[in-house]
Structures are given as C-alpha cells and as structure tokens.
C-alpha positions as MATLAB code, in Angstrom:
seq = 'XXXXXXXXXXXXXXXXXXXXXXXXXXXXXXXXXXXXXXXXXXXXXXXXXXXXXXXXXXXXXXXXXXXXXXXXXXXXXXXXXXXXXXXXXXXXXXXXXXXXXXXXXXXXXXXXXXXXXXXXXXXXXXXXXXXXXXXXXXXXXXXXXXXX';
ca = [
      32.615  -34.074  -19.210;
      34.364  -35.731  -16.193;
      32.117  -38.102  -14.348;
      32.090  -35.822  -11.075;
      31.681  -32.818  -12.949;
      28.305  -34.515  -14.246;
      27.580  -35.592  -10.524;
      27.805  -32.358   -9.002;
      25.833  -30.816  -11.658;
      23.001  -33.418  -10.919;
      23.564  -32.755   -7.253;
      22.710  -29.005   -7.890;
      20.109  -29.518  -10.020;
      18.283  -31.535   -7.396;
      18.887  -29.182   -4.306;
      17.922  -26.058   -6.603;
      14.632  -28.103   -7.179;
      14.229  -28.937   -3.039;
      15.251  -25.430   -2.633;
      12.124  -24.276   -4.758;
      10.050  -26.838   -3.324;
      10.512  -25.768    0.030;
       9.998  -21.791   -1.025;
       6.677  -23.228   -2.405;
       5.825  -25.056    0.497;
       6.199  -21.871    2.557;
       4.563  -19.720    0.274;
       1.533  -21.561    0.497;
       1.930  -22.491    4.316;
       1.425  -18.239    4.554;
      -1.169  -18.237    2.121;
      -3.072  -21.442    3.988;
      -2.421  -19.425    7.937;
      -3.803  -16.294    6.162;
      -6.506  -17.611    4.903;
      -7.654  -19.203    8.386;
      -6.946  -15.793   10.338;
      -9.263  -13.922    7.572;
     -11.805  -16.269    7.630;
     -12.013  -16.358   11.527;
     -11.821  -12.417   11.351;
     -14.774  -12.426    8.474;
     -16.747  -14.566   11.098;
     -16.282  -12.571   14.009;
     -17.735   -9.417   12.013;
     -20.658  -11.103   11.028;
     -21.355  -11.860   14.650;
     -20.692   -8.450   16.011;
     -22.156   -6.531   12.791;
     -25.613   -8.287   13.564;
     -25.371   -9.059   17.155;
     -25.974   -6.256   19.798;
     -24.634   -8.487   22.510;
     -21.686   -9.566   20.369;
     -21.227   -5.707   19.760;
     -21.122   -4.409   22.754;
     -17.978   -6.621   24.258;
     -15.960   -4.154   21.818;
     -15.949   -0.802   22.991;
     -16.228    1.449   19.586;
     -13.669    3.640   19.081;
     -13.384    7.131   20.760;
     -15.732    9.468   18.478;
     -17.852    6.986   17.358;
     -21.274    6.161   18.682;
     -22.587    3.257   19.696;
     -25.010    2.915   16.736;
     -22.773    3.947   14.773;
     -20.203    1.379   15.155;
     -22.368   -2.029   14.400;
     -22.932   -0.626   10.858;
     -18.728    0.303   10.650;
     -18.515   -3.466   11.567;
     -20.275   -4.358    8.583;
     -18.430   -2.440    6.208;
     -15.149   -3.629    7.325;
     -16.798   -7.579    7.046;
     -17.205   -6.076    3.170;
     -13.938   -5.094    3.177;
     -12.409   -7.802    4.552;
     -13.960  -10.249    2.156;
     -13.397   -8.228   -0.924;
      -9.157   -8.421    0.255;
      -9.393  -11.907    0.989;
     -10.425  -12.991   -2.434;
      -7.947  -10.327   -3.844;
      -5.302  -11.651   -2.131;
      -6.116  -15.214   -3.023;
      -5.994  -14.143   -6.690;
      -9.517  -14.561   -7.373;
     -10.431  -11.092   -7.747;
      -8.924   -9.573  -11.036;
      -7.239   -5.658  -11.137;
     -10.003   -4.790  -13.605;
     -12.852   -6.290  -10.931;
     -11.483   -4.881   -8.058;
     -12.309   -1.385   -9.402;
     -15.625   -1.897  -10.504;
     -16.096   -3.949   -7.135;
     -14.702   -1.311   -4.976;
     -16.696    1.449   -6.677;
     -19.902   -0.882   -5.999;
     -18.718   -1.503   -2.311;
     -18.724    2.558   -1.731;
     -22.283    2.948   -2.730;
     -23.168    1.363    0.598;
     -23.449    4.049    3.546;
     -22.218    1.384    6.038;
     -18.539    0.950    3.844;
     -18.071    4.874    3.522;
     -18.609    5.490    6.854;
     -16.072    2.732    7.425;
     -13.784    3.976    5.408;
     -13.940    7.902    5.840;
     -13.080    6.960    9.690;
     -10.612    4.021    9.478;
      -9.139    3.784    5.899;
      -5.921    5.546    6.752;
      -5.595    2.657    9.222;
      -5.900    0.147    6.960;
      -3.451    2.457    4.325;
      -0.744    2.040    7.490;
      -1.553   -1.378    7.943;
      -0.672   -2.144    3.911;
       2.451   -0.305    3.748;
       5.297   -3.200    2.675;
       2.520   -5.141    1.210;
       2.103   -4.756   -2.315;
      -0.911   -6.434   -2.684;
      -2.423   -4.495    0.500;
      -1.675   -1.436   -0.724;
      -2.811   -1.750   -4.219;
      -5.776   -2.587   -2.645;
      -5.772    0.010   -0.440;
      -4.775    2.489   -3.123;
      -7.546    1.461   -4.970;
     -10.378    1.759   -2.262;
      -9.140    5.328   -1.242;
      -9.809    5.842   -5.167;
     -13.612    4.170   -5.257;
     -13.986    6.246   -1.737;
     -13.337    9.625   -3.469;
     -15.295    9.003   -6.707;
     -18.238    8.115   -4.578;
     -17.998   11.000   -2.258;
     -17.509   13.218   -5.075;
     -21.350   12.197   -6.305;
     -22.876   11.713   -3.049;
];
C-alpha cells in the first residue's frame, strides 16, 4: 500500500470517529435539554396539582370543572414521570405495561386520560418512543375501563 493511500485511510478513519463523536455529543445534548424541560414540567404539576392558588392561574380546559381539573393535573404529573424514565431508558417494555396498568387504577390518571390522551397520541406521532408509550397507555386505559 502506497504511503498516501495509508494516510488518507487514517484521515478517514479519524473524521468517521469525530463524525460519531459529534452525533453522540448531540444525542445526548437532546437527551440532557429534555430532561431539564421534563423535570421543570414535573415540578410545575406538583405545584398546581396541590396548590389551589397555583391552579387557578391556568384556566382548565373548556368542559372541565374547576375541581375537576387539579386532580387531571395530577394524573398528567404521573404520566409525565412514568415517560420521562421511559424515555431515559430506565423503564423496561415489560415494566411499562405492568406500570401503566397500575397507573390506570388511579381515578385521577383515567380521568386524565379519557379527556386528554388523544392529545398526547397527536403529540407522539414521529416519535417512536412517544408513541409506543402512548400506544401502550391507550392499552392499560381500556383494560382498566373494561373492569371498572
């Protein structure tokens, strides 16, 4: 092999490496600014789920009561939580079923879901990951309904 022949193959080698290096980087980047925005999100339900005062600077949505929408708040914080350690990998397929069906035995993440789950089904579409999740929730949301 020619002694430039050998460089340029070394030359390649390298940028293919910075090349995957910086898709890494990136990857995580997302993952990091995800994170954050969940987390903030997460924090914010807490506050308004538990907080009348907190509540009531978010008007609920039209057809839902007042006193009904605090509890909605709370089952969305579930939600929320459940995706964010999905997401992050922590959460395996297997769990996320028997975690999902556990999530729909509260009244507070039905009546979360039965109102704004096709929401979050449009809000996963072009995310794999969001709409397994989604996909499976809609699942847990039926079995549970079926037996309540």
């Amino acid at each position: 092999m020619k002694v430039s022949t050998a460089v340029l193959a070394a030359g390649a080698s390298i940028a293919a490496v910075g090349v995957a290096q910086l898709v890494q980087r990136s990857r995580q980047h997302k993952q990091r600014n995800d994170l954050a925005l969940s987390l903030i999100q997460i924090e914010w339900l807490a506050r308004a789920s538990s907080d009348e005062k907190e509540a009531a600077y978010w008007a609920p949505p039209e057809g839902v009561e007042p006193e009904q929408y605090q509890p909605m708040l709370s089952g969305n914080r579930m939600f929320c939580q459940l995706s964010l350690r999905f997401r992050l990998g922590l959460v395996t397929d297997r769990q996320l079923v028997l975690y999902a069906d556990k999530l729909m035995e509260s009244a507070a993440a039905r009546a979360y879901w039965a109102r704004f789950g096709e929401h979050r089904e449009a809000e996963a579409l072009g995310n794999e990951t969001d709409e397994q999740f989604t996909r499976v929730m809609n699942e847990a949301f039926t079995r549970a309904t079926m037996v309540a």
